[in-house]
C-alpha positions as CSV (number, residue, x, y, z in Angstrom):
1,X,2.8,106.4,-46.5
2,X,-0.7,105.1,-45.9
3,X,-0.4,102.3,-49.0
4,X,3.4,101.1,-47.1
5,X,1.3,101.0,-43.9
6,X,-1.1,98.9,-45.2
7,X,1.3,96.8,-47.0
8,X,3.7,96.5,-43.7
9,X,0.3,94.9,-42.1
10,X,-0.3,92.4,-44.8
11,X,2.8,91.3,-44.8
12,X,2.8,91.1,-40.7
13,X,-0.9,89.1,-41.2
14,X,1.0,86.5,-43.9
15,X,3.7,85.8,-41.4
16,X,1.7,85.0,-38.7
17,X,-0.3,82.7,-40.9
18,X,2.8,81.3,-42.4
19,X,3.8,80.4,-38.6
20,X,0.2,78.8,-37.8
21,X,0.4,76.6,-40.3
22,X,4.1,74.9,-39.1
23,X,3.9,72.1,-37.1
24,X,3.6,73.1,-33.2
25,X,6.2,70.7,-31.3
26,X,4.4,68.9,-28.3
27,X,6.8,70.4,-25.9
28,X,6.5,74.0,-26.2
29,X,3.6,76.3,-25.9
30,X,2.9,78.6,-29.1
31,X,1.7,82.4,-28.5
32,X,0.6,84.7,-31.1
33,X,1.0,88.5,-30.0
34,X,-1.6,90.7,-30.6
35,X,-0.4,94.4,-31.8
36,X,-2.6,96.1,-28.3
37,X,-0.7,95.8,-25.2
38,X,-1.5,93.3,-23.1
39,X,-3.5,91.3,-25.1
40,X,-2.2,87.4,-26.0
41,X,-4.1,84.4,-27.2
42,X,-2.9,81.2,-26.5
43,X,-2.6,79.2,-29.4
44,X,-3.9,75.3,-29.7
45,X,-1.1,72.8,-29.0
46,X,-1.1,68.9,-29.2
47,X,0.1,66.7,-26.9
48,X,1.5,63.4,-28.2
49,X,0.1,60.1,-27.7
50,X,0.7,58.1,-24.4
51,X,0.6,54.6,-23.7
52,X,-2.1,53.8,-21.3
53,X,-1.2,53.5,-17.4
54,X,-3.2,51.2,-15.6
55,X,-3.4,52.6,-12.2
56,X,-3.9,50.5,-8.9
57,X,-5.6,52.1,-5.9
58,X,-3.4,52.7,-2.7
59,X,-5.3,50.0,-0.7
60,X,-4.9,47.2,-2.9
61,X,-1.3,48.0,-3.6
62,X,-0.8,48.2,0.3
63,X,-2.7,45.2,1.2
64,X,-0.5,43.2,-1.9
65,X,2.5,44.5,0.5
66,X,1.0,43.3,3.6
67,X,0.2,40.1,2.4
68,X,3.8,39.7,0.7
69,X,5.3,40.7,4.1
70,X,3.4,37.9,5.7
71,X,3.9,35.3,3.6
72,X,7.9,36.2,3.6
73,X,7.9,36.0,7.5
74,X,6.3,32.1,7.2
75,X,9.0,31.4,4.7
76,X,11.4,32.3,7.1
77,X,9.4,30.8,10.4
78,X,9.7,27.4,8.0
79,X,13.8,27.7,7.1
80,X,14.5,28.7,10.9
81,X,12.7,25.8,12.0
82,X,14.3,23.1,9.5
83,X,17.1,25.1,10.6
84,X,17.0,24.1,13.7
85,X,16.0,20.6,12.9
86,X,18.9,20.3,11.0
87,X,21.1,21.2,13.7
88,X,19.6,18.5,16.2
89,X,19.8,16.2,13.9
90,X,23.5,16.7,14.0
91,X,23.9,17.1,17.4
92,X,21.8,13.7,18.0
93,X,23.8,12.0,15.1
94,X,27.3,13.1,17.2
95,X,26.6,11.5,20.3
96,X,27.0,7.7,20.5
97,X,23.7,5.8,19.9
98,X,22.9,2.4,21.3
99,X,23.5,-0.4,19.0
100,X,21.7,-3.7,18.9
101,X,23.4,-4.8,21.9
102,X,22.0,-3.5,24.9
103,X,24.4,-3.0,28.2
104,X,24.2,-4.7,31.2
105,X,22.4,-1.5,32.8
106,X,19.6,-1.4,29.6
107,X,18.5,-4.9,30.1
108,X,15.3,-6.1,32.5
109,X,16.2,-9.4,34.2
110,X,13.4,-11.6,35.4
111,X,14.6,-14.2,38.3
112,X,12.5,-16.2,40.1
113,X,9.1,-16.9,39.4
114,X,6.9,-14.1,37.8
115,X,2.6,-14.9,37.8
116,X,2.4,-11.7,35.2
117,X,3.6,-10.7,31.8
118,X,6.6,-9.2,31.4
119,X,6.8,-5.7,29.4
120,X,10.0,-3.7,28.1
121,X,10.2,-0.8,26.3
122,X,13.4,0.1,24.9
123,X,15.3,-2.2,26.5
124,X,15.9,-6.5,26.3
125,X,14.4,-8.9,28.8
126,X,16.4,-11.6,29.8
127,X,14.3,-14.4,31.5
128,X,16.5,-16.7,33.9
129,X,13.3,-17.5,36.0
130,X,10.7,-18.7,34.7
131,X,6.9,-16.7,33.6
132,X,3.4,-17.7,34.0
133,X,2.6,-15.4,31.0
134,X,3.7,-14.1,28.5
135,X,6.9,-11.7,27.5
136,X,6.8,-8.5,25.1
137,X,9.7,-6.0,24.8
138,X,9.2,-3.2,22.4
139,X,12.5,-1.7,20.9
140,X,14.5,-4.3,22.6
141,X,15.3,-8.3,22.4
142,X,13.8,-11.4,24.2
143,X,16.4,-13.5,25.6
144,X,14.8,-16.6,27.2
145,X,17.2,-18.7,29.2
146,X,14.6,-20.1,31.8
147,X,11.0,-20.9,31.2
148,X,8.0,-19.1,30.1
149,X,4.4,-20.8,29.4
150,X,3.0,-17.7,27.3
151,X,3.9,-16.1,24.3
152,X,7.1,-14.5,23.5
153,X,7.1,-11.4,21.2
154,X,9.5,-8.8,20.2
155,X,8.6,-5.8,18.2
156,X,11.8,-3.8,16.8
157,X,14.3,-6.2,17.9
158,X,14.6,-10.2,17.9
159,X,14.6,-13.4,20.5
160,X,17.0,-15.6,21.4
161,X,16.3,-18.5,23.3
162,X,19.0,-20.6,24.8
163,X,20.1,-24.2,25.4
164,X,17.4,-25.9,27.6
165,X,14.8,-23.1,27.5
166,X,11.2,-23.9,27.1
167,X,8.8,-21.3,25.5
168,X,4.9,-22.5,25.7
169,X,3.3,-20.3,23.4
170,X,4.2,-18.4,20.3
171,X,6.5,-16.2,19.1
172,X,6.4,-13.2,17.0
173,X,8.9,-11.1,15.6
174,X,8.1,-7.6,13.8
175,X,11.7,-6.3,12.8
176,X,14.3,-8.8,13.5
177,X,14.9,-12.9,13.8
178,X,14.2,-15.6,15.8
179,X,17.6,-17.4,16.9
180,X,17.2,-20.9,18.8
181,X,20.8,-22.6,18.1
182,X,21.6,-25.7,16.6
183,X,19.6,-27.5,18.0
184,X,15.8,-27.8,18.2
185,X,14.2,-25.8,21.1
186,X,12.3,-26.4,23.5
187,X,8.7,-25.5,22.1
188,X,5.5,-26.8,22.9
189,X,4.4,-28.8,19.5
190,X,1.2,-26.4,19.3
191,X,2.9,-23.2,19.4
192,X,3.2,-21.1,16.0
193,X,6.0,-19.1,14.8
194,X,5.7,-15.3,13.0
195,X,8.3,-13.8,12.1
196,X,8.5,-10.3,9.7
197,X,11.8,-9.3,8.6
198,X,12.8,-5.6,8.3
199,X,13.1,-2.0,9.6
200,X,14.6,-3.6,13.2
201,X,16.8,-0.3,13.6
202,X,14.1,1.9,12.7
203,X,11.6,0.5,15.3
204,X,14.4,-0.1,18.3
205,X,15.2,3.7,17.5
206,X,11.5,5.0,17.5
207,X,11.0,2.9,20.9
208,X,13.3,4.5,22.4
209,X,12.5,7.8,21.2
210,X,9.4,8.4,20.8
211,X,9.8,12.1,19.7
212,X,11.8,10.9,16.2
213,X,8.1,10.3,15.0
214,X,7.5,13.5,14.9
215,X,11.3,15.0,13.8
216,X,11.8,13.2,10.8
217,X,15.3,13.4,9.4
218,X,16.2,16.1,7.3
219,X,18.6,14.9,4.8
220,X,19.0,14.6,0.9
221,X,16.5,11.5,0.6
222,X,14.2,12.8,2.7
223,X,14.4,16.2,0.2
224,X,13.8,14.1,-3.0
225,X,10.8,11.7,-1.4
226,X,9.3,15.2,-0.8
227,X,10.0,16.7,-4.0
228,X,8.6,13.3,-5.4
229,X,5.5,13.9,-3.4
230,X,5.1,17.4,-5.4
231,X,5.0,15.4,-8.3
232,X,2.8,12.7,-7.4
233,X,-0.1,15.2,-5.9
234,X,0.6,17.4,-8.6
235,X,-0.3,14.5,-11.3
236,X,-3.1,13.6,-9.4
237,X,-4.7,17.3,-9.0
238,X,-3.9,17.7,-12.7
239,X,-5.8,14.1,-13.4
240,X,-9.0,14.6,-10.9
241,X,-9.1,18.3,-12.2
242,X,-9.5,17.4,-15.5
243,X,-12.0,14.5,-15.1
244,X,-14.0,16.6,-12.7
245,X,-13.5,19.8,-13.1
246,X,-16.7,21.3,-12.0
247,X,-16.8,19.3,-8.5
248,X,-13.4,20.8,-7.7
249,X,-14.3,24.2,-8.3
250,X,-17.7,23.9,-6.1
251,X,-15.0,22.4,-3.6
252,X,-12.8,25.5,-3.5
253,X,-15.5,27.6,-3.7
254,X,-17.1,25.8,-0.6
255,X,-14.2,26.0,1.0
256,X,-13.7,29.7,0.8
257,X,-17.3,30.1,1.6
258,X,-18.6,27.4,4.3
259,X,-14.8,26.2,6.2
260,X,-16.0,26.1,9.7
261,X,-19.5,24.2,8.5
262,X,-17.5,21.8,5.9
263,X,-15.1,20.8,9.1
264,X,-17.8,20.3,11.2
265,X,-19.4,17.7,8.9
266,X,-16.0,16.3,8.1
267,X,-15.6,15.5,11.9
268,X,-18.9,14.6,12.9
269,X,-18.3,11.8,10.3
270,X,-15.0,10.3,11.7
271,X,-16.5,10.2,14.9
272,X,-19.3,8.2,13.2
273,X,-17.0,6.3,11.3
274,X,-14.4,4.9,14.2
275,X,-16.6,3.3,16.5
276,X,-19.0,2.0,13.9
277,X,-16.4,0.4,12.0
278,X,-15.0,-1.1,15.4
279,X,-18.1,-2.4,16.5
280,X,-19.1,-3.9,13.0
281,X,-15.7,-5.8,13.2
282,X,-17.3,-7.0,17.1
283,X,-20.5,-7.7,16.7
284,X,-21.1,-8.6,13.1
285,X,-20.5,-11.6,11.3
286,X,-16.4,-11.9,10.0
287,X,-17.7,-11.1,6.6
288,X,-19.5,-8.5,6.9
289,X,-17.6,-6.8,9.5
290,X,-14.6,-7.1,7.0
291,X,-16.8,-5.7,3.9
292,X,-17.7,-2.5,6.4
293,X,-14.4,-2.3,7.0
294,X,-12.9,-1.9,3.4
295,X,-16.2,0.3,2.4
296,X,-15.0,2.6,5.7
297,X,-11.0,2.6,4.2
298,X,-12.7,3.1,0.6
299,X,-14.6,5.6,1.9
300,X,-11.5,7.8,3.4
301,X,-8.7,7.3,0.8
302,X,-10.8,8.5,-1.9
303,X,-12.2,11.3,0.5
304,X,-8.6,12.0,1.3
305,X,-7.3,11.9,-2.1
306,X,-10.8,14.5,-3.5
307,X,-10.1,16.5,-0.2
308,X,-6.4,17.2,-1.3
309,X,-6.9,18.1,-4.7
310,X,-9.8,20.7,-3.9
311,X,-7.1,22.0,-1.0
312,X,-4.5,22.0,-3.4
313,X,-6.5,23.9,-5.6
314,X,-8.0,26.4,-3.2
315,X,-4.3,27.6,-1.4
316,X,-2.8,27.9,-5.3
317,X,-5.4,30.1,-6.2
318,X,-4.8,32.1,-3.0
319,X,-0.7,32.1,-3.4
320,X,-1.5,33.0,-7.1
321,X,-3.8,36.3,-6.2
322,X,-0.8,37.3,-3.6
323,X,2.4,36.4,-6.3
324,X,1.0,36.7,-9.9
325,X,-0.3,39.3,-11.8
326,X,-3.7,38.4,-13.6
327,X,-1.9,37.5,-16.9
328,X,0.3,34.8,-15.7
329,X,-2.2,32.9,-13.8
330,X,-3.7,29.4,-14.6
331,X,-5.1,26.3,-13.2
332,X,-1.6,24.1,-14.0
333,X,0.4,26.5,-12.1
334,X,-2.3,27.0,-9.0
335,X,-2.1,23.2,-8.7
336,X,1.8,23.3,-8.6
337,X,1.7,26.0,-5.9
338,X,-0.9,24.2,-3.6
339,X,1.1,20.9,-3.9
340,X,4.6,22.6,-3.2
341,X,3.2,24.7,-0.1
342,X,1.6,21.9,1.5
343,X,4.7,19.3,0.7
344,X,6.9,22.1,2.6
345,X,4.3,22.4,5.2
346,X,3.8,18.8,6.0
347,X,7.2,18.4,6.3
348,X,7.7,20.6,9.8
349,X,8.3,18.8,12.8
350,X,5.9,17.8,15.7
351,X,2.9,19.9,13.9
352,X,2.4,17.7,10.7
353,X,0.7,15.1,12.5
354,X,-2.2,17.6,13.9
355,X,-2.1,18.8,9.9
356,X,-2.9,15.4,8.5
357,X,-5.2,15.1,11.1
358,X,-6.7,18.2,9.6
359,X,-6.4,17.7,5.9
360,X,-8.2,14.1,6.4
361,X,-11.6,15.8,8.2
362,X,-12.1,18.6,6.0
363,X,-11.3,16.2,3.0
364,X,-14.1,14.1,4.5
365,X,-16.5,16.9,4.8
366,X,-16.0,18.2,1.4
367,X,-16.3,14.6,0.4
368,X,-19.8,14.4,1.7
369,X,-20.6,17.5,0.3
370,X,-19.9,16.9,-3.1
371,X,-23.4,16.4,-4.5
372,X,-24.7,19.8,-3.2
373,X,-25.4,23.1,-5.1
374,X,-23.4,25.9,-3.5
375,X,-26.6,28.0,-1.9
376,X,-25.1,28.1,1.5
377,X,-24.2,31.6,2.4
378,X,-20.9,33.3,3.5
379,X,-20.3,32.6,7.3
């Protein structure tokens, strides 16, 4: 009995080896039983292998979800108000517009004897009387059927003088064409003619609305000149980047750190930069006032075109942090994404005037901060 015992035990022992040495499956716990009550051990059990998680902390998820939510509400503050654009545009193109030829209501008539110029905006001046001075209508036509002893000018629209008219001075056209007849007119033999052909709609149109200046027209050329000025600032931030790469990155940099100091410089300098550039056109001699001039225009379209690209650079970067993950970013597409936001930008009505106004002073005072270490600190 005692030797069947003993054997009953070893053979209980080699089982429970036997079941130690199986593979334990990473989904179920193994436990050996120990013959006194209440007694277990927990056996060692393997998990498998996991793929690492990268985890991302609450706040920077949240503050990815605010910034999304923001930029989402100024894509759809731009669509509503090119939207909207759209629709007065149609609204404006279904009513009747005023051709060339003015009514009888639209015109000013000067009879009589006038010892001042004459002035019309948006409208044609007929002169039956006669003018000491000159005539200038703006969006409208000259018709001169009496006699004036000045000059004669008509920007956006043409003049037409008449059978035994006399003009004194010159006459300039911007936009449309000098008719006299047949016959030769009535001009004093010292008086000069200038005359430039083209865009005679567009300037009667912008004389007599003023607003249309700042609501372009939104319509399918107007979509590819702006897609083909993506393409154009893109191939010039790509160009600049790669000729001077490290200047543009001290410019974004400067940017982020130093705005309210680099605009400040910027328009300090184009309040220099008008009136000394008029008065060097006053008071200098015609040469040099014209080389201070085209030093000044030199001067701003390369600051402009620097300012941009460093812009450009600094908003893709920005829309790239907010859209991208850190994989799928690079300086190609951070370029594309600061052209294409401020094409879409620039292209809202009534504000894109105060924008370039913006763009071209703090592209002037990155400009003149170019040569300088970055050793400001953050405002």
């Amino acid at each position: 009995m005692r030797k069947a015992r003993e054997e009953r035990h070893k053979a209980r022992d080699g089982g429970a080896k036997a079941d130690d040495a199986r593979p334990v499956r990473a989904s179920f716990l193994s436990f050996a039983c120990d013959p006194s009550p209440f007694a277990f051990n927990l056996s060692s059990f393997a998990f498998p292998a996991r793929s690492r998680v990268e985890l991302r902390s609450p706040g920077t998820r949240a503050a990815r979800t605010r910034a999304l939510d923001a930029l989402a509400k100024a894509a759809a503050l731009i669509v509503l108000s090119l939207c909207i654009h759209v629709a007065a545009s149609a609204q404006a193109e279904s009513t009747p517009a005023s051709g060339a030829t003015p009514k009888s209501g639209e015109e000013l008539v000067v009879e009589g004897q006038s010892t001042s110029d004459v002035f019309g905006i948006g409208r044609t001046v007929r002169v039956r009387g006669m003018v000491k001075d000159g005539v200038i209508a703006f969006g409208g036509d000259v018709v001169v059927e009496g006699r004036v002893e000045g000059d004669v000018a008509a920007i956006g629209g043409s003049v037409f003088q008449r059978e035994g008219s006399y003009i004194g001075g010159d006459v300039f056209v911007l936009g449309g064409t000098y008719h006299h007849g047949t016959n030769a007119p009535g001009r004093n033999p010292a008086g000069k003619t200038l005359m430039i052909a083209g865009y005679e709609q567009e300037l009667r149109e912008l004389a007599r609305n003023p607003a249309s200046l700042l609501t372009p027209e939104f319509s399918f050329s107007y979509v590819g000149l702006r897609l083909v000025a993506v393409l154009f600032w893109f191939i010039v931030s790509i160009a600049l980047t790669a000729v001077t790469p490290g200047a543009v990155s001290r410019g974004a940099a400067r940017l982020q750190l130093t705005f309210a100091r680099v605009s400040l410089i910027g328009l300090l300098a184009g309040v220099v930069m008008g009136p000394g550039v008029m008065t060097s056109l006053h008071y200098l001699p015609p040469v040099l006032g014209l080389l201070v001039w085209f030093t000044a225009f030199l001067l701003l379209l390369l600051s402009y075109l620097f300012g941009r690209v460093v812009i450009h650079a600094a908003t893709g970067r920005w829309l790239q942090r907010l859209l991208l993950s850190e994989e799928k970013r690079s300086e190609s597409v951070a370029l594309l994404l600061g052209a294409g936001f401020w094409a879409v930008v620039l292209a809202l009505p009534y504000v894109w005037p105060l924008l370039v106004t913006g763009l071209v002073i703090v592209s002037l005072g990155l400009s003149l901060t170019a040569r300088y270490r970055l050793n400001w600190k953050r405002e």
